[in-house]
C-alpha positions, 0 to 999 in steps of 0.5 A, spaced: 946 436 687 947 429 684 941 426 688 937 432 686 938 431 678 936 424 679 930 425 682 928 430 676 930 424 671 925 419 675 921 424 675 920 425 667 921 418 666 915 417 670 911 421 665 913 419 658 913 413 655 919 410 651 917 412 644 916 419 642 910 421 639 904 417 643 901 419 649 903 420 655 901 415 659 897 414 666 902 414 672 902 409 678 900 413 683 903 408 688 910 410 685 909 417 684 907 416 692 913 413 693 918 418 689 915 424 693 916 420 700 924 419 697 924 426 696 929 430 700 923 433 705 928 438 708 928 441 701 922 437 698 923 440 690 922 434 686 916 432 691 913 438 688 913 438 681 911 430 682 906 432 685 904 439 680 904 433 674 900 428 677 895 434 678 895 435 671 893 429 669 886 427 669 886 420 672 888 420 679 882 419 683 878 424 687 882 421 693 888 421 690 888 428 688 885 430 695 891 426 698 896 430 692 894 436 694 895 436 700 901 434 700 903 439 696 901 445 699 905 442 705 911 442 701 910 449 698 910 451 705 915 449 707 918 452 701 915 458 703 911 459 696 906 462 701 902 464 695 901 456 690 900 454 698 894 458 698 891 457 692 891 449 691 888 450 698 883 454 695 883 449 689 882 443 692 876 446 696 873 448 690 874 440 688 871 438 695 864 433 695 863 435 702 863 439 707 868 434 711 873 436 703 872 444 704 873 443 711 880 440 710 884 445 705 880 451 708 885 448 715 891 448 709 890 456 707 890 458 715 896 454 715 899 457 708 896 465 711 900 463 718 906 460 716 906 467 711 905 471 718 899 475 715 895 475 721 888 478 720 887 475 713 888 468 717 883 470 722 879 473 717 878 467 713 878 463 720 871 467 722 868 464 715 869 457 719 868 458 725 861 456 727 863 449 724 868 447 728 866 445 734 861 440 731 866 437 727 870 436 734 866 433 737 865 427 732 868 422 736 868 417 731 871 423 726 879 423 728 880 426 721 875 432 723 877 432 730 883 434 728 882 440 722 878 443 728 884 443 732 888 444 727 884 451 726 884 453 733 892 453 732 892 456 728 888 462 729 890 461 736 897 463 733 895 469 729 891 471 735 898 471 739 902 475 734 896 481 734 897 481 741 890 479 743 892 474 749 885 472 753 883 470 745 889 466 743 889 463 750 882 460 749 883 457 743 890 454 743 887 451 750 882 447 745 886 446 741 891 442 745 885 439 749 884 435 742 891 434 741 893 430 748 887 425 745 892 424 739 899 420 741 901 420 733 900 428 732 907 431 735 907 436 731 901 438 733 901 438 739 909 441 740 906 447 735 902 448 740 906 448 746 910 452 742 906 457 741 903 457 749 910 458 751 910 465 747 903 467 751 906 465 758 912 469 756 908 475 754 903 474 760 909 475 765 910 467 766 916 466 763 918 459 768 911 456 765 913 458 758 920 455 760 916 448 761 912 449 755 917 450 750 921 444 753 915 439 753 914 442 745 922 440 744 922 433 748 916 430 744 919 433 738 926 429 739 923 423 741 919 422 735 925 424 730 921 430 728 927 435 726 923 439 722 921 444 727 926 443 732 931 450 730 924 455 731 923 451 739 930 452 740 929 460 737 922 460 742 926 457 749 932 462 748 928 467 748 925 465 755 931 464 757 933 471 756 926 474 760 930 469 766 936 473 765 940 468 763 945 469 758 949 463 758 944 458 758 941 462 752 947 463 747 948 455 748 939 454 746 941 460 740 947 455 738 943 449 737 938 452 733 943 454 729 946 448 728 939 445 727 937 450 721 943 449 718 942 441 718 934 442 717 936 448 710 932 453 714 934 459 712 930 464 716 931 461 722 939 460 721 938 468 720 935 469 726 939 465 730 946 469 727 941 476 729 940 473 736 947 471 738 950 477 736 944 481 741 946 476 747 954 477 745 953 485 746 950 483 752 956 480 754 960 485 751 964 480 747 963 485 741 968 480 736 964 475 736 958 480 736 961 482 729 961 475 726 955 473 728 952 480 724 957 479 719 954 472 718 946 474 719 945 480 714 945 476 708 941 471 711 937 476 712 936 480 706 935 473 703 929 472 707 926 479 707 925 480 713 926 488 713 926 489 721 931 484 723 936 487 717 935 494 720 936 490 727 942 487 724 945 494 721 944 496 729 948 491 732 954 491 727 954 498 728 955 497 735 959 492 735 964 497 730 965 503 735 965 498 741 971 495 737 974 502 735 973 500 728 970 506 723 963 506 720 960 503 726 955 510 727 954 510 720 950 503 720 947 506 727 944 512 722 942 508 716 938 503 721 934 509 723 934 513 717 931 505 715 926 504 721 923 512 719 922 511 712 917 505 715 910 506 717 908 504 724 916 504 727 916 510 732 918 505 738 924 502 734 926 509 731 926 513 739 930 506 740 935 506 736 937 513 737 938 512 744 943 507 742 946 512 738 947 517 744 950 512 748 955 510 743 956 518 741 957 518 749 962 511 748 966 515 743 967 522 748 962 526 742 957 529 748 954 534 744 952 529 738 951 524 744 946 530 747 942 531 741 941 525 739 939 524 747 934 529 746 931 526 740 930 520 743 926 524 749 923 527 744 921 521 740 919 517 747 915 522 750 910 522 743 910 514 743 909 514 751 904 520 749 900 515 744 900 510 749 899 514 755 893 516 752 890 509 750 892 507 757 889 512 760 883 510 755 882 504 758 884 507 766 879 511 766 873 507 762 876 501 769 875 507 773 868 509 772 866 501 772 869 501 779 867 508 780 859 506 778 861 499 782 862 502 788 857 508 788 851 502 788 855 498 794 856 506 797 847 507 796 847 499 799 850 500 805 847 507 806 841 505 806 843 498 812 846 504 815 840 509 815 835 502 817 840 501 823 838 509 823 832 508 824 832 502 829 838 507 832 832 514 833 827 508 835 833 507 841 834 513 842 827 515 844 828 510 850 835 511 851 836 517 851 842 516 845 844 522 841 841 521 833 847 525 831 852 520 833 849 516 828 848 520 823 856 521 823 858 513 823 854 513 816 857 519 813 864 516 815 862 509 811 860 513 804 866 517 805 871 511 806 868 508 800 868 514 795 876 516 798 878 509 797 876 511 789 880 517 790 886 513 791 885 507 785 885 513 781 891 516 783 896 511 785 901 507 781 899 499 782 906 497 782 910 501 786 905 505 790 906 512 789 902 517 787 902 518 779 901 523 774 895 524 774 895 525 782 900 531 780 896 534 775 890 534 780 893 537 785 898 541 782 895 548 781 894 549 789 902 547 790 902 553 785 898 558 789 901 556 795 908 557 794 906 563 790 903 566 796 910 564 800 914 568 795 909 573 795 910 574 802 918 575 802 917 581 796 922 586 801 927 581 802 933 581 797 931 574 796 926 568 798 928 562 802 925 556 802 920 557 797 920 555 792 918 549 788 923 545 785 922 539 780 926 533 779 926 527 774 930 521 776 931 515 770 933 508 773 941 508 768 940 502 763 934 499 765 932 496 759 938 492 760 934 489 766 928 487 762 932 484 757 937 480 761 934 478 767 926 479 765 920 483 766 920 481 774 926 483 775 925 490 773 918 491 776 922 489 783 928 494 781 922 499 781 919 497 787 926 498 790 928 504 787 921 507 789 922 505 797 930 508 795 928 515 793 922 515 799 926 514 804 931 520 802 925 526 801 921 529 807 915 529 809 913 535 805 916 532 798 912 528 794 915 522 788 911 521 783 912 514 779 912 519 772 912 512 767 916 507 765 923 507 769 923 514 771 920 517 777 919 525 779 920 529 785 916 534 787 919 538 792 916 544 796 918 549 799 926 549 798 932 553 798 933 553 790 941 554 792 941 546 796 938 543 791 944 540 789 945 537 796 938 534 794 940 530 788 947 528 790 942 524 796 938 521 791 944 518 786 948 516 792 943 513 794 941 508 788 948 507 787 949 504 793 943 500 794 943 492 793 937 490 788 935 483 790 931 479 785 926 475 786 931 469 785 936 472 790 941 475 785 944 482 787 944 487 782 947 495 782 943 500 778 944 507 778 940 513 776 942 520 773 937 526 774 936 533 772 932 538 776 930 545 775 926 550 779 920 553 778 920 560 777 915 564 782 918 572 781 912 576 780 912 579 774 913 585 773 910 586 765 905 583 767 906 576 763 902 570 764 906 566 769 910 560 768 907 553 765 910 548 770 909 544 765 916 547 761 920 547 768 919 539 768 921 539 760 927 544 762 928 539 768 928 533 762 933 535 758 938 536 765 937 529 765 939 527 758 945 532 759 947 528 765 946 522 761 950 524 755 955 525 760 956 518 762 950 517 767 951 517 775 950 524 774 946 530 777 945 537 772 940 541 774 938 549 773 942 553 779 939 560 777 934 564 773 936 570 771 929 573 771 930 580 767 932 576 762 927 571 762 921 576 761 927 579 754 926 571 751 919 569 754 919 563 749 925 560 751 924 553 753 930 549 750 936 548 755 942 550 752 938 556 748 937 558 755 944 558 755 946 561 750 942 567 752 944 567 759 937 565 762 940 561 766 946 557 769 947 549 771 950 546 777 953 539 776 958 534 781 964 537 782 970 532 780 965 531 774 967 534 767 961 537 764 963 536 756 957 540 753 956 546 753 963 548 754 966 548 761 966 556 761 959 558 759 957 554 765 960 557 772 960 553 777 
């Protein structure tokens, strides 16, 4: 504080003279120049307001403005006065005599509009100089010029980033970097970029690429002193860390971005920092220090105003309290979410949080609200997934008439050099004595291998290689009239066997926690095996279906609905004891829960319309999340309807409605307790 208020006294006494009363006089822009340097740059005030005053005078040179500006609007954005950043830069382009000038600070407002974070209003601005930029990069002679131009790629190769557009960003961060390898001088350049091509390496599925990226951006950094930036590529590589599933090395990257925030008064990513350490001290279920660091982060935050990584903080103190078995933890859980559904545009994070607080509930012994909160998530999940389930299947099916029209012209191409061969073939024939019909064979076999290929993109999961929702919906109708037909036929029997169709959702325990720890990697390899897994237990008959996400659905034909049971237990011993091998070797343990439900197929005797399948899958739903609610590993299925008191309530498609109303009865593992709905509505 003392070398703060000596800076300022200097700073006055530069602009007034000895006697009061007369004028001011001009400054000396060499001692001006050179308080702004001796200015404390982590925390550059005394810089600004020399250079504000210096701008108000009327005898600097036009260079010397230039020059003031844009140091000035460097330090305001260092102090995230984003919105003075923005208009001196527009200031100083009105000031410019030349293209060159206007170029210069139309750079310094993407720079201010980036480090704000406002993303379209950058690449807006960034369309209007566009077209100047490759020619001012390719001014050999024009370091400065080539540099603006770079500069501007960045930084809407950044914001690009940020919106997700990735091929976008790429090409222009490649640019950019192209320029500024040319450049030994421009570290911080250079280093930003790398920076943000680690952050697209990561979000491509590259995370040993992005891992060397944010290296080389903290080794150029370190080696010419340039601290300023050095807590945000720390931020950068312990998140990369994280997508490699290694947790202790990205604690010790998060604790030297705190020390370096700290260092460097960098408020925003000090809070970060503290928020990130209490996710990976979760991870680690050390929830003390989980505590700390949440107990140190919220102010910081609130400071910064960054109102989605408060809510995540709220989040993260609630569940380090109720792990800790201190009160008020549920509470912090439910005002985040109260906060995130007040928000636009946070439906994903507010499905998320509620399956948290399930598993909290389910941590304190509460199943019933573990249960509900459950099924809110569900709720809330299947409406995300639904939005982007029908933006994929957008893109999918626009893909898929591509290749379709694709593979119909490659299909008429090789007709047609099979009907010449056809041709060549009778011409043949009438000498040989060869059937023309064979021939004719051979063509159609090519077409219809064509069009089956086709067939199968459209209805196989790329990752995993089993058939996928849209295959059921195709075919789901004639499993449906067939096993009416079987059923049908066993009318005079006291009761049908082997019939049925039974329904069987599969959700791979705690999968997100594979993404987060070990990267997005391991989590497609633990899919790929848990598909291979559960193939493995099914008959030939049955058909596993990847249903989306980590869950999986069996549709199992012509089954006994009273073994069921034996069923789900293979299928959850079987996860349960598999060994998942990652791609570096390591050995994990997953389980699984399921719920299943058997689609009724009794003729109704009122003459109603039959049963949707599409509610006895729901019904199998909300057994999954049941069997979650009580502590995962678990089967919960749907051992037996009561027919007449189905068509008494046909409307019913809750589970435990169903219950209350005795439409049907579950069955879960014996040795297990099911805790909700109470033991005695639930014979066994």
């Amino acid at each position: 504080m003392r070398f703060a208020l000596g800076s300022m006294l200097v700073c006055v006494a530069l602009w007034t003279t000895a006697a009061v009363g007369q004028p001011a006089s001009a400054p000396d822009m060499d001692t001006v120049k050179a308080r702004i340097a001796e200015d404390d740059r982590r925390r550059p005030v005394v810089a600004i307001q020399l250079a504000q005053q210096a701008l108000a005078h009327a005898s600097p040179t036009p260079d010397e403005r230039r020059w003031l500006r844009a140091q000035l609007i460097r330090d305001l954005v260092r102090m995230r006065r984003h919105d003075e950043a923005l208009a001196q830069a527009l200031a100083g382009r009105d000031e410019a005599r030349d293209p060159k000038g206007q170029l210069h600070f139309d750079v310094l407002a993407l720079t201010a509009l980036a480090d704000a974070r406002r993303n379209e209003e950058l690449l807006k601005r960034y369309q209007g100089i566009a077209a100047r930029l490759p020619p001012a990069a390719a001014a050999t002679k024009d370091a400065d010029a080539r540099m603006d131009a770079a500069n501007a790629w960045r930084l809407a190769g950044t914001a690009l980033l940020r919106l997700g557009q990735l091929p976008e960003s790429n090409l222009l961060l490649t640019q950019a970097l192209r320029v500024f390898d040319e450049r030994p001088d421009a570290v911080y350049e250079t280093s930003q970029t790398l920076a943000a091509m680690a952050l697209l390496n990561a979000k491509l599925g590259h995370p040993d690429q992005a891992l060397g990226a944010v290296q080389r951006a903290i080794d150029a950094s370190e080696a010419a002193s340039d601290r300023s930036s050095l807590p945000g590529y720390y931020l950068r590589k312990a998140y990369v860390l994280g997508l490699l599933g290694r947790p202790d090395d990205q604690q010790a990257a998060l604790l030297k971005a705190r020390t370096l925030a700290q260092e460097e008064l960098r408020p925003y990513e000090l809070a970060v920092a503290a928020t990130n350490l209490a996710d990976v001290a979760l991870q680690k279920k050390d929830y003390q220090a989980a505590l700390a660091y949440t107990d140190e982060a919220i102010p910081l935050v609130e400071q910064s105003g960054d109102q989605e990584s408060l809510w995540v903080a709220w989040v993260n103190k609630g569940t380090a309290l109720n792990r800790l078995g201190r009160p008020g933890g549920i509470d912090w859980i439910r005002k985040a979410i109260a906060a995130f559904a007040a928000a636009p545009g946070m439906d994903s994070n507010v499905a998320e949080v509620h399956g948290l607080l399930a598993e909290e509930l389910a941590f304190n012994h509460e199943h019933e609200r573990a249960y509900e909160a459950a099924m809110q998530f569900k709720r809330l999940t299947d409406g995300v997934r639904k939005a982007a389930d029908q933006k994929r299947i957008a893109e999918a099916n626009a893909a898929y008439e591509a290749d379709k029209r694709q593979r119909q012209i490659e299909a008429l191409e090789q007709e047609q050099r099979h009907q010449q061969r056809f041709r060549w073939m009778l011409a043949l024939a009438a000498v040989a004595g060869l059937a023309a019909a064979a021939v004719a064979v051979v063509s159609r076999y090519h077409v219809k291998k064509a069009y089956g290929a086709m067939r199968d993109m459209a209805f196989s999961d790329p990752l995993t290689g089993l058939r996928n929702r849209r295959h059921l919906v195709a075919t789901i109708a004639t499993d449906l009239a067939q096993a009416q037909r079987l059923h049908a036929g066993t009318r005079g029997d006291a009761a049908p066997t082997n019939a049925d169709l039974v329904f069987m959702m599969i959700d791979v325990d705690h999968f997100k926690a594979v993404n987060d720890q070990h990267g997005h990697a391991a989590g497609d390899a633990v899919l790929k095996q848990c598909a291979a897994v559960l193939q493995r237990q099914l008959r030939g008959s049955d058909t596993l279906v990847r249903w989306g996400g980590e869950e999986f659905l069996v549709l199992a034909r012509q089954t006994n609905p009273g073994e069921v049971h034996v069923l789900a237990e293979r299928l959850r011993a079987s996860i349960a004891a598999h060994d998942f091998v990652l791609d570096d070797g390591q050995l994990l343990r997953k389980t699984c829960s399921i719920g299943y439900a058997c689609h009724p197929l009794a003729p109704d005797a009122d003459g109603a319309a039959p049963a949707d399948w599409n509610d006895t899958v729901d019904l199998a739903d909300q057994c999954l999340y049941l069997a979650k609610a009580n502590g995962r590993d678990l089967w919960v299925g749907i051992a037996e309807r009561d027919a007449r008191r189905a068509r008494e309530h046909p409307g019913t498609h809750e589970l435990r409605a169903g219950l209350d109303l005795g439409l049907w009865t579950l069955r879960w593992p014996d040795g297990r307790n099911l805790a909700w709905p109470a033991p005695a509505q639930l014979p066994r």
